[in-house]
N, C-alpha and C positions, 0 to 999 in steps of 0.2 A: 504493500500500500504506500509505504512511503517513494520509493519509486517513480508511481504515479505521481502521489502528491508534488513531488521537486519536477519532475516532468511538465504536469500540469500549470505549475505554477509558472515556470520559465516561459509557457506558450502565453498565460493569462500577462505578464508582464510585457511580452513582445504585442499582444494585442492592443495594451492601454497603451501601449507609446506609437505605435499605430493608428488608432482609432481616430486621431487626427490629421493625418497626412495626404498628404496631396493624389499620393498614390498609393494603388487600393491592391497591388499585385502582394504584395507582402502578408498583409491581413489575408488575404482568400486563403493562400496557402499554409498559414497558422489556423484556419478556421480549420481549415481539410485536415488537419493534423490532429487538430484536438479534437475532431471528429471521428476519426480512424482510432487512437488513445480511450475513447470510452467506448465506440466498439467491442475494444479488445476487455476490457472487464469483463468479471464474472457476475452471475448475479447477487453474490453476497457484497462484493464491491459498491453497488449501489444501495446497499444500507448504511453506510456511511455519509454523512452530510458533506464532507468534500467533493464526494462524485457530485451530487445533486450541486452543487452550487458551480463547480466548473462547467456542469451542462448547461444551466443558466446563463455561464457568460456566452456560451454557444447560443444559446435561445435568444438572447437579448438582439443578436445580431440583424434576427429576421425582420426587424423592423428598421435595420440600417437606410438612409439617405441614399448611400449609392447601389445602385441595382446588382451590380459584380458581386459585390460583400454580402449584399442582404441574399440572392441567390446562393452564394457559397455558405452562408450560414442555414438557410432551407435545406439544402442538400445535404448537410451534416444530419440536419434535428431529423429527415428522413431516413438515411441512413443508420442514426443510432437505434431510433423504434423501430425499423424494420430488419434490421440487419447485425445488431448485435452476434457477436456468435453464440448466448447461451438461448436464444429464442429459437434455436436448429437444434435445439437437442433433444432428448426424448422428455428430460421432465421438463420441459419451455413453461415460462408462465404466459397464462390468455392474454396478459398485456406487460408488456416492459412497464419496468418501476417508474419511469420517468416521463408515461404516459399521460396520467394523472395531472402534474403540474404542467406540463406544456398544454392541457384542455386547457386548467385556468387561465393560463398566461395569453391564450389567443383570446376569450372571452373577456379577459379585463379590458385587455388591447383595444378591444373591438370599441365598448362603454367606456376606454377611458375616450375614446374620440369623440364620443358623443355624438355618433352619427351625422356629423357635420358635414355638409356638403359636398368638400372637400374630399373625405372619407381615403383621404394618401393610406392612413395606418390600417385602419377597415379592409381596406383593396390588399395592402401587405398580409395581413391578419389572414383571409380570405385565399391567397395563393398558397397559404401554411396548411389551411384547413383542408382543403381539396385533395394534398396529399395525404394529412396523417388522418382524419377523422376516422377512418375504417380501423385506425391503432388503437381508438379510446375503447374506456366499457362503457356501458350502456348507460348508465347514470349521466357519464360526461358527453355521449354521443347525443343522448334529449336533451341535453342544456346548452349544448353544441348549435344542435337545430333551433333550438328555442328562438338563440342568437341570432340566424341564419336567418329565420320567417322575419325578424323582427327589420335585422336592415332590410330586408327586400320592399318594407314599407316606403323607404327612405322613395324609390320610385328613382334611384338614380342608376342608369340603364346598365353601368360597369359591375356596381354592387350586386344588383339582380344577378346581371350573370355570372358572378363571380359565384354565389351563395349557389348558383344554380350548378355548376360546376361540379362543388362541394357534394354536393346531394346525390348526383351523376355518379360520381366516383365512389362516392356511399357504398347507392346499391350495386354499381358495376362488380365492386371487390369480392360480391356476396359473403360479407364475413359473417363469423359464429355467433350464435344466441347469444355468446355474452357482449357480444357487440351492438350487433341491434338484432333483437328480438322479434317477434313477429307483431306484436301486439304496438310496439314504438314505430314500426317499418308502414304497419295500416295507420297510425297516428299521424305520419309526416304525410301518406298520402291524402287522407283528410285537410289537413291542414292546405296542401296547396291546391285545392279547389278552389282557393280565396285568392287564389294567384295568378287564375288562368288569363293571358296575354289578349290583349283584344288581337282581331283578327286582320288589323292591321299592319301590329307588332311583327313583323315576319319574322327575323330570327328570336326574340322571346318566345313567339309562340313555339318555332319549334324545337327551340332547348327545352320546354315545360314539357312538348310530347315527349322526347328521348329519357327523358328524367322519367316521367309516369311509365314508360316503357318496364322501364330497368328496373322501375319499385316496385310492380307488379310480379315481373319477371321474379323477384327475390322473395317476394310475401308467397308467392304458391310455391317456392322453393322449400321454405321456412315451414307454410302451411295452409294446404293446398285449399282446403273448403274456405277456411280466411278467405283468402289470395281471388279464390273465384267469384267469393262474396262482394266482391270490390269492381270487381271487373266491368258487372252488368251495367257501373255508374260510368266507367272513363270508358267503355264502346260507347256510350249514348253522347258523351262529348265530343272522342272522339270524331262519328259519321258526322256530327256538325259541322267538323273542319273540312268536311267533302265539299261543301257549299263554300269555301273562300273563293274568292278570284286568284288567289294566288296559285299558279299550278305548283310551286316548291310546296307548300303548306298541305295539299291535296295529296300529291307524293308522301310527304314525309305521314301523317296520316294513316294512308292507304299503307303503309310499308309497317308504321311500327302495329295495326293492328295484325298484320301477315304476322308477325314475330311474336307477339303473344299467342295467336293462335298456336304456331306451331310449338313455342315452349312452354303454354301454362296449360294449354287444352290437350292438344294431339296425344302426349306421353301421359294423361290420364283417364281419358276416356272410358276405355276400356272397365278399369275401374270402377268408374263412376255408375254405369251401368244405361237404360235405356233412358232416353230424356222423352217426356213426353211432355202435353202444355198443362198438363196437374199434378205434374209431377214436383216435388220441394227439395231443397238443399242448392248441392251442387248439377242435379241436372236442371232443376228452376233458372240457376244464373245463365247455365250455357241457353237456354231459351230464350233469356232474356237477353244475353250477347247478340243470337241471333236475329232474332225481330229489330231489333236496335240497327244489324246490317242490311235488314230485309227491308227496312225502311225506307234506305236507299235507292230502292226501286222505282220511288212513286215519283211523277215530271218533275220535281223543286231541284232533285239531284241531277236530273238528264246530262247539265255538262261535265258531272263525271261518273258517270254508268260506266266508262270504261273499267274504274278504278272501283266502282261498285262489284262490277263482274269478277273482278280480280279477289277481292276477298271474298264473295259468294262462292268460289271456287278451291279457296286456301281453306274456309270454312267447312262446305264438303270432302274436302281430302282430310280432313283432321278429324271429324266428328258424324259423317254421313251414316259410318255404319251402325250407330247408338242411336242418333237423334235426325234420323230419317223421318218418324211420325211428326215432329214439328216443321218439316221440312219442304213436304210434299205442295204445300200449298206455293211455296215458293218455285218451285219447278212448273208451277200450271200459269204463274205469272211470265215466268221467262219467255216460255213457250208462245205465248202470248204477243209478248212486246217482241220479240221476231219477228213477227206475223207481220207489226206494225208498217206502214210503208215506209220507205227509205230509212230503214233501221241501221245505222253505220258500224253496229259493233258487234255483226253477226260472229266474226272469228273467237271474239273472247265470251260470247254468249255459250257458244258453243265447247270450249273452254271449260267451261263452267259446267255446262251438262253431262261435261266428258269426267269431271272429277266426281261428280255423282254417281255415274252409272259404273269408274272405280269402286268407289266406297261403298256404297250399300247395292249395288247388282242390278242388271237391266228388269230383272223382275220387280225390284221396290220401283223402282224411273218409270215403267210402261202403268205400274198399277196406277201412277200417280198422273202419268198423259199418256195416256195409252196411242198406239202410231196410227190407228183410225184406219186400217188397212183389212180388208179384207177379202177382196175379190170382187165384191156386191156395187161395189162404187156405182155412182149413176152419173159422176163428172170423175175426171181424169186430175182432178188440181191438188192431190194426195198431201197436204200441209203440213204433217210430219213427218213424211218422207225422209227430210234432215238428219231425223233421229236414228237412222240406220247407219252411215258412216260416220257418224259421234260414238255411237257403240262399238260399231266395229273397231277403231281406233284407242279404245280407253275399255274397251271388258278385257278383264282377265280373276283368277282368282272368285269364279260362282258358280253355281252350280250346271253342269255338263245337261246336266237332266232336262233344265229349262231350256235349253237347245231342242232338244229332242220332242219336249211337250208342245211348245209354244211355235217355235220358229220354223220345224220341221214343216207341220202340217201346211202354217201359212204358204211358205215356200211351197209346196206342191199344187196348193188351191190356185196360186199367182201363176204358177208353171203351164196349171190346167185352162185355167184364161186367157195366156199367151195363145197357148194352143188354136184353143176356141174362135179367137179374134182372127187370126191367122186364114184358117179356114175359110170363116165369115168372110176373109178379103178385107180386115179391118189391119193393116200392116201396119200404121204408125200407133195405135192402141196397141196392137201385140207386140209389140218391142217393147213399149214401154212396162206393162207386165212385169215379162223378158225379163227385164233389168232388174224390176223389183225383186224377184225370185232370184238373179244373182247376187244381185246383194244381201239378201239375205244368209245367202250363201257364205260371203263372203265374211260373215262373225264369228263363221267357227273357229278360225285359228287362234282369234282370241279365248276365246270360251274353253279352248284345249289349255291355254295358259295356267300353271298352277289349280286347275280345277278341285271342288270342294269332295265331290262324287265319283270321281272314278271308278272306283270299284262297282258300285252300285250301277253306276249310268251306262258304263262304255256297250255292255252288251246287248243293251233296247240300243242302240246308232250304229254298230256295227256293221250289220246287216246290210244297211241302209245305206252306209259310207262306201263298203266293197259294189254297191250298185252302181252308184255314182262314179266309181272310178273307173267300171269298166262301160258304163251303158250311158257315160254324159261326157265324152270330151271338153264341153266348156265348163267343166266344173274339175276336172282330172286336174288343173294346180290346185286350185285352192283345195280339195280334200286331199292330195298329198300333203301340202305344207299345213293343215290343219293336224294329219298324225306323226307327224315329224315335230312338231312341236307339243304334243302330248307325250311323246314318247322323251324327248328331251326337257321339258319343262314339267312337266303333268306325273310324271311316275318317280317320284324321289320316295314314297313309301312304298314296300315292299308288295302288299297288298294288290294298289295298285299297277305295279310293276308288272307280277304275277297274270292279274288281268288281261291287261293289254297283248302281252304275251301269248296268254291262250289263244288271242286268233292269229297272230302269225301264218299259220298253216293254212289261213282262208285267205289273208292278204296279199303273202308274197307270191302264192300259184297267179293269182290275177296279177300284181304287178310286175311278174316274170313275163308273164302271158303279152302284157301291153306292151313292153319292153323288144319283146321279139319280135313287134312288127312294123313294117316300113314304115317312114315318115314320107306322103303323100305330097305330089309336088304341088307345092304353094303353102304348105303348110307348117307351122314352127315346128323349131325343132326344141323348142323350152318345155310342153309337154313332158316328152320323153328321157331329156334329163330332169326333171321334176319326180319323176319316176323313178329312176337309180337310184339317186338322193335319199328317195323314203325307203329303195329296197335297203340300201346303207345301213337306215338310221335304225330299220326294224330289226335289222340281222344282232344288230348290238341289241337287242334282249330277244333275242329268239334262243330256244335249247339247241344244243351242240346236236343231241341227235336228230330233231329236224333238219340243221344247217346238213349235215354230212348225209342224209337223205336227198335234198336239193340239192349240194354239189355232184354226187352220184351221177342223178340223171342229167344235170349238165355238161357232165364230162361226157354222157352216152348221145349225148347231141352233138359234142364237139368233134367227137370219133367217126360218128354216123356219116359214110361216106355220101346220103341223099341231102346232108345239111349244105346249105346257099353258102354263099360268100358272106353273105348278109348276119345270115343265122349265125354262123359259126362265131362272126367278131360280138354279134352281139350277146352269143352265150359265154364267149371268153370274157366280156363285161362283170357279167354275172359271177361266171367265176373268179374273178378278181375281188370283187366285195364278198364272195362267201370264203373266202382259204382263212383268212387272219380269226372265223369261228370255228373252225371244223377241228375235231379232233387229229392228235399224231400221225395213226394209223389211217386217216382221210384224205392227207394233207401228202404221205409218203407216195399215197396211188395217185394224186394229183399230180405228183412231181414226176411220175414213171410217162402221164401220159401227157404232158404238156413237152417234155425235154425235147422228142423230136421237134416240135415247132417251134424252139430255137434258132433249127437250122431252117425254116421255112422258107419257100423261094416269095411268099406271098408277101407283101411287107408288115403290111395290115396286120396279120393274121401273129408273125414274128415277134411285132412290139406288144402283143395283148398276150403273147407267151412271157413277155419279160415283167411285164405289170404285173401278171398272176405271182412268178418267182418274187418280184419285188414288193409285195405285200407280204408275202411269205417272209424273207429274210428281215422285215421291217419290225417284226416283231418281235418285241424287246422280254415278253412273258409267254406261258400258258405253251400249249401244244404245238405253234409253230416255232418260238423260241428255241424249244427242245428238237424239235424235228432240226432245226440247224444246225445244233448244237452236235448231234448226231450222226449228222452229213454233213459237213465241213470240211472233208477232203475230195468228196465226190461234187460238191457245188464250187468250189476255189475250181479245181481242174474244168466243170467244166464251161463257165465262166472265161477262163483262159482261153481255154480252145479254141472256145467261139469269135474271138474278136476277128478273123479275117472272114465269117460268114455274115456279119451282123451289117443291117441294113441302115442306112443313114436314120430312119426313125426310131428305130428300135434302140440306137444308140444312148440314149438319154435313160432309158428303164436299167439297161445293162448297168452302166457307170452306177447307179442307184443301188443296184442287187452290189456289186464290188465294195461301193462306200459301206453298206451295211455290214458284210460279209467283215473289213476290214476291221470293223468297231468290234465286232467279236474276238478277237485274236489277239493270242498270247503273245510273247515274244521269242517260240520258237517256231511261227510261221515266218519267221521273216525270211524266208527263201522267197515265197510267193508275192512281200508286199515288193523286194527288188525286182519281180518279175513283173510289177505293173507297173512301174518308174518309168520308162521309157513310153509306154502307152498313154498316162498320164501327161506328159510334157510333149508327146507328139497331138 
């Protein structure tokens, strides 16, 4: 201690001879020093009255004349309450010792000024507070505030924002109950209701949102039915500020109520349980948030329904799937003002539908506006039509089944009326149909997305899906890409995996079937790669001993000397996607009867030999892994051989089968990797 004390003291003497000089570079650097010197104490050090009174002379600083000094003395008083080393340690106390008198000290500071006009010291005071008030306990943190409310009457525009700052920084730090509490944290937000900026204050007004933002943000941290309890009051301010002329004030707004949404609501929800409009607590407030933003709707807010739509949308993604029954009314409104003529904000309207029909599923959305579609029509001007590529673009994640119940049949009736009209010689009505039944169509991929039913659903649409893929070429992409995304998105429980699985055997005969045959001239060729794709995707959960069933009779195609040109590349396709499933013993007969097409004079025919090999060798586990692993003297040789028979396309699968081959290999093949060196560099 004594140490310190001569330490200390030699810094405090170099400061009073200082304190008056012309130049302030001397003083800063004794501040930083006797700021670093109390740092380093312990906290038994600071129950001696010398520590406290050297901090003092440090403290005193912050009220300095010149900004350099007064700054270098802040810097310290931060650094000691934050930054001590015993407040890093496991037993840290909730507040440095020296916390306590620096509250007072800002507080005198503040009253000895007596909020005079001027407010120099107030302003200093105020830059101090900003940083440490999150250091105080809670006693001095409301006596703190007390201060704060008090100059902000003063009405002078620096002070306000200073104090306002303070407050900002507050709640930004989110510190512990013994800091501010929940019960002091709702106090302060009460309190600056008396505050709020008129609306032509631009930046007060939106330092007072950012502030309520952040105190909000803290009180449902602290405690969440609190926190929500508060809320129902600053949305209802808040959508006020939708009505400024000022578009910064309309933004700022629109943005901080996004933010609460997503931090005070979104991550409880769930919790909280159904909101309905009789419902009390904390689903009451989120009802009352919501009608507070529904309000929005009505002409007073028109020049900003952009920014309206915007959180009607941040609101449904956050809370659709609980508080969908207070909702609905709101969606029959939307719906609505679409409708309206020259409505300019269809894209975020839409926006907006789309996050509902995420959150609570096309079945709560159509119960609520239903698409008015039926076949029956006696005019063509179908008004929510709309509603069909908003779904399709934003469902995922509900139930498979409603596909199947609802959209299926629709889709067949609209298909049957195309038809009908057709006939009739009514051609611009039968397209139009048409369409509608392709678009309908076109929601399954979503609806495969994470779906809630699979297990349950998949085997009422199966049926119906292997129809459509072989008996409707305009619909042969979308019901591929719709089980391609089932199978990769939609089967991550076992159950379901299982499922899907079981029809393999009715899926891949057919899309083998489609696969094998010609593409038509004039006709795409994206179909039938749409096709491969899904035979790919289903092979990866199909059983091995199906897979090596199919490869079988593939190979007996391939062999079959009546097979086309045609046929055969496109069974050697096939077998390239089915070798990397098939069992060992599958995989060795594959290699016995592809190796003459190696040497093939076809060229075609030579590189869908080397893809086949080169799936084979590709794999890194499981039955082909081994199968290399096994043959690795029979595939290096004959690999080798082949390179003066090998056709310029086929050259690219070859070099693939070698790089792979090579990754396997010890370091007593190195006979064979000098023997590709030359091959390599030529």
């Amino acid at each position: 201690m004594k140490k310190f004390s001569d330490t200390s003291k030699a810094f405090m003497n170099i400061m009073s001879a200082q304190a008056s000089s012309g130049s302030t570079s001397a003083l800063r650097w004794v501040l930083s020093c006797l700021a670093i010197l109390l740092r380093k104490q312990d906290l038994e050090a600071w129950g001696y009255p010398i520590t406290l009174q050297v901090y003092h002379g440090l403290l005193s600083f912050t009220v300095h004349a010149k900004p350099k000094v007064r700054k270098a003395a802040q810097h310290g008083v931060c650094s000691v309450l934050k930054g001590s080393d015993f407040m890093f340690g496991e037993e840290a106390p909730a507040h440095h010792p020296a916390a306590v008198s620096t509250a007072k000290f800002c507080i005198q500071e503040i009253e000895k000024s007596g909020g005079s006009r001027e407010a120099t010291t107030t302003l200093h005071m105020l830059t101090l507070l900003k940083d440490v008030l999150p250091c105080f306990p809670e006693g001095l943190v409301k006596s703190c505030s007390e201060t704060l409310l008090r100059v902000m009457t003063l009405n002078h525009v620096l002070v306000t924002a200073c104090a306002m700052q303070a407050f900002h920084n507050l709640f930004h730090a989110k510190p512990s109950p013994s800091t501010l509490s929940a019960e002091l944290n709702a106090q302060i937000i009460t309190a600056l209701y008396d505050y709020v900026p008129s609306e032509n204050d631009l930046q007060p007004l939106l330092a007072w949102l950012k502030v309520m933002e952040k105190a909000h943000i803290n009180l449902v941290r602290l405690q969440r039915d609190l926190g929500l309890g508060h809320l129902a009051r600053f949305f209802g301010i808040a959508v006020t500020c939708l009505l400024s002329p000022h578009s910064q004030v309309v933004a700022a707004a629109t943005q901080t109520l996004k933010e609460i949404l997503r931090e005070c609501v979104a991550p409880h929800v769930a919790d909280i349980g159904s909101v309905t409009s009789s419902a009390s607590g904390p689903p009451q407030y989120i009802a009352k948030m919501f009608r507070a933003v529904e309000e929005g709707l009505t002409y007073r807010f028109h020049a900003a329904w952009s920014s309206v739509l915007q959180l009607l949308g941040v609101f449904f993604e956050a809370c659709g799937k609980q508080a969908h029954p207070v909702m609905k009314k709101c969606l029959q409104s939307l719906c609505d003002l679409r409708l309206s003529p020259h409505f300019p904000h269809t894209a975020a309207l839409d926006q907006a539908v789309g996050a509902a029909v995420t959150s609570m599923g096309p079945e709560v959305v159509l119960q609520a506006v239903p698409l008015e579609i039926d076949g029956s029509e006696e005019t063509l001007d179908f008004p929510r039509s709309w509603l069909l590529p908003v779904i399709r673009d934003h469902v995922r994640e509900t139930r498979l089944g409603f596909f199947t119940t609802y959209f299926l049949p629709l889709a067949t009736a609209l298909k049957r009326k195309a038809m009908d009209l057709a006939q009739a010689g009514s051609a611009v009505e039968s397209k139009i149909y048409d369409t509608l039944q392709w678009q309908i169509w076109t929601l399954l991929p979503g609806f495969c997305i994470r779906p809630t039913d699979v297990a349950a659903s998949f085997k009422g649409l199966a049926r119906t899906l292997g129809t459509a893929i072989s008996e409707r070429p305009d619909l042969r992409v979308t019901v591929c890409q719709a089980l391609r995304t089932l199978i990769t998105k939609g089967c991550e429980a076992e159950a379901d995996r299982a499922e899907v699985s079981r029809f393999a055997k009715n899926f891949l005969p057919i899309l083998f079937n489609l696969y094998g045959q010609p593409v038509a001239a004039g006709e795409a060729e994206a179909p039938r790669r749409a096709v491969l794709e899904t035979i790919k995707t289903y092979l990866t959960i199909t059983e091995s001993q199906l897979v090596n069933g199919f490869l079988e009779k593939a190979t007996e195609k391939v062999l079959d000397p009546a097979s086309s040109d045609f046929t055969r590349l496109s069974v050697l396709d096939l077998v390239v996607a089915l070798a990397p499933y098939s069992d060992e013993a599958a995989i060795s007969k594959l290699y016995s009867t592809i190796r003459p097409y190696l040497e093939s004079k076809v060229h075609g025919v030579q590189k869908k030999a080397y893809r086949v090999l080169e799936e084979v060798c590709a794999s890194s586990q499981g039955p082909a892994a081994r199968f290399v692993q096994s043959h690795l003297d029979d595939l290096k040789k004959t690999l080798l051989d082949s390179l003066q028979s090998t056709s310029s396309p086929a050259k690219r699968p070859r070099l693939k089968c070698l790089i792979h081959i090579v990754k396997k290999l010890s370091a007593e093949h190195e006979e064979f990797i000098a023997a590709l060196i030359p091959e390599v560099k030529g």
